[in-house]
Short mmCIF file of the C-alpha atoms (twelve columns), coordinates in Angstrom:
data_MODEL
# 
_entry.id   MODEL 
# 
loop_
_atom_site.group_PDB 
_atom_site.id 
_atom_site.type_symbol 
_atom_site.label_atom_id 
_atom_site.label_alt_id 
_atom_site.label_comp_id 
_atom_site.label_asym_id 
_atom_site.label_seq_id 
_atom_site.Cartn_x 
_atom_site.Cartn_y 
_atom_site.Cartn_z 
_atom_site.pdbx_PDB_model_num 
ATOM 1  C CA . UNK A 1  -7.709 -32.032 19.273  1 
ATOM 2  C CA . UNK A 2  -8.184 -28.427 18.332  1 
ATOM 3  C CA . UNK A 3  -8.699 -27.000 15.527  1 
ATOM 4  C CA . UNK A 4  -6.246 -25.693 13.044  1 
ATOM 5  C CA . UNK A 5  -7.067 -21.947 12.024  1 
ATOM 6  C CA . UNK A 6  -5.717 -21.346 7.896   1 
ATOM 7  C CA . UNK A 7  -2.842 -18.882 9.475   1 
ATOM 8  C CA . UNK A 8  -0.223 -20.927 7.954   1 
ATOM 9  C CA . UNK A 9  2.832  -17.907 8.548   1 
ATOM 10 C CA . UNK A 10 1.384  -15.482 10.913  1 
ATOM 11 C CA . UNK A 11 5.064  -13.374 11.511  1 
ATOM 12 C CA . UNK A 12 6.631  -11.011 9.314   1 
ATOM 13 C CA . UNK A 13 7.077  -13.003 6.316   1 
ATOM 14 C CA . UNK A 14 3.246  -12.895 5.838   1 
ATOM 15 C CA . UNK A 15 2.937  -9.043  6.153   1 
ATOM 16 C CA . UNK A 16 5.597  -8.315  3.677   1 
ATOM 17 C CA . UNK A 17 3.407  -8.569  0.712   1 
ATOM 18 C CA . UNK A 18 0.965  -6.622  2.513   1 
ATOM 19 C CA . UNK A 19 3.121  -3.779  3.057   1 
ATOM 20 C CA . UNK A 20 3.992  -3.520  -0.267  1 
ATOM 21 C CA . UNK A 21 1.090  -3.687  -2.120  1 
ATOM 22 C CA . UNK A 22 0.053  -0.976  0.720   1 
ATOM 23 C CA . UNK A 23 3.613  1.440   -0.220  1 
ATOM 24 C CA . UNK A 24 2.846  0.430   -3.742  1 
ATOM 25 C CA . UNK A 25 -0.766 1.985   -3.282  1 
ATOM 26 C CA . UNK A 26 0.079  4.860   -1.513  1 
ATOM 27 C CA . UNK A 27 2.732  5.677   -4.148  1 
ATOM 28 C CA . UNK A 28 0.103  5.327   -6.793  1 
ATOM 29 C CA . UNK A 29 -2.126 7.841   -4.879  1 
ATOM 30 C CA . UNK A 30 0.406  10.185  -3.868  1 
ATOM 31 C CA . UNK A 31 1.790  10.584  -7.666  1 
ATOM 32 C CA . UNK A 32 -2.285 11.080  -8.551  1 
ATOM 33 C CA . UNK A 33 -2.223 14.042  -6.047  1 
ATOM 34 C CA . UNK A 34 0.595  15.142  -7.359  1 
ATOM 35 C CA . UNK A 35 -0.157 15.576  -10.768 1 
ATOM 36 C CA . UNK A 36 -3.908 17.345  -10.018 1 
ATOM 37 C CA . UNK A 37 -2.289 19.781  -7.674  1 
ATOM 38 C CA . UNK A 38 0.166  20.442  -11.041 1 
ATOM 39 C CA . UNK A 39 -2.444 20.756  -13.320 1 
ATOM 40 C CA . UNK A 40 -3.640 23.440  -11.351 1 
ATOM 41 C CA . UNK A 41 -0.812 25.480  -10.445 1 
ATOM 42 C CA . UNK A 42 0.023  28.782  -12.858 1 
ATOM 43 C CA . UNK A 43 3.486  30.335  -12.757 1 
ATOM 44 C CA . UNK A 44 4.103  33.910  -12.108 1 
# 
């Protein structure tokens, strides 16, 4: 017999949390940026 490796759902259903805790990361950085690169900016 050969042995079973834990990958119970390798397919899309098991990357879907992945990619959004990944979009959900990103947005967290990109709103960071954001706001430093506002903090620094001086009207005319």
């Amino acid at each position: 017999m050969t042995k079973r490796l834990p990958f119970y759902g390798i397919g899309i259903h098991s990357f879907l949390p992945f990619f959004s805790g990944a979009a959900m990361a990103f947005s967290s950085v990109s709103v960071v940026g954001n706001s430093l690169l506002l903090m620094e900016f001086k009207p005319r």
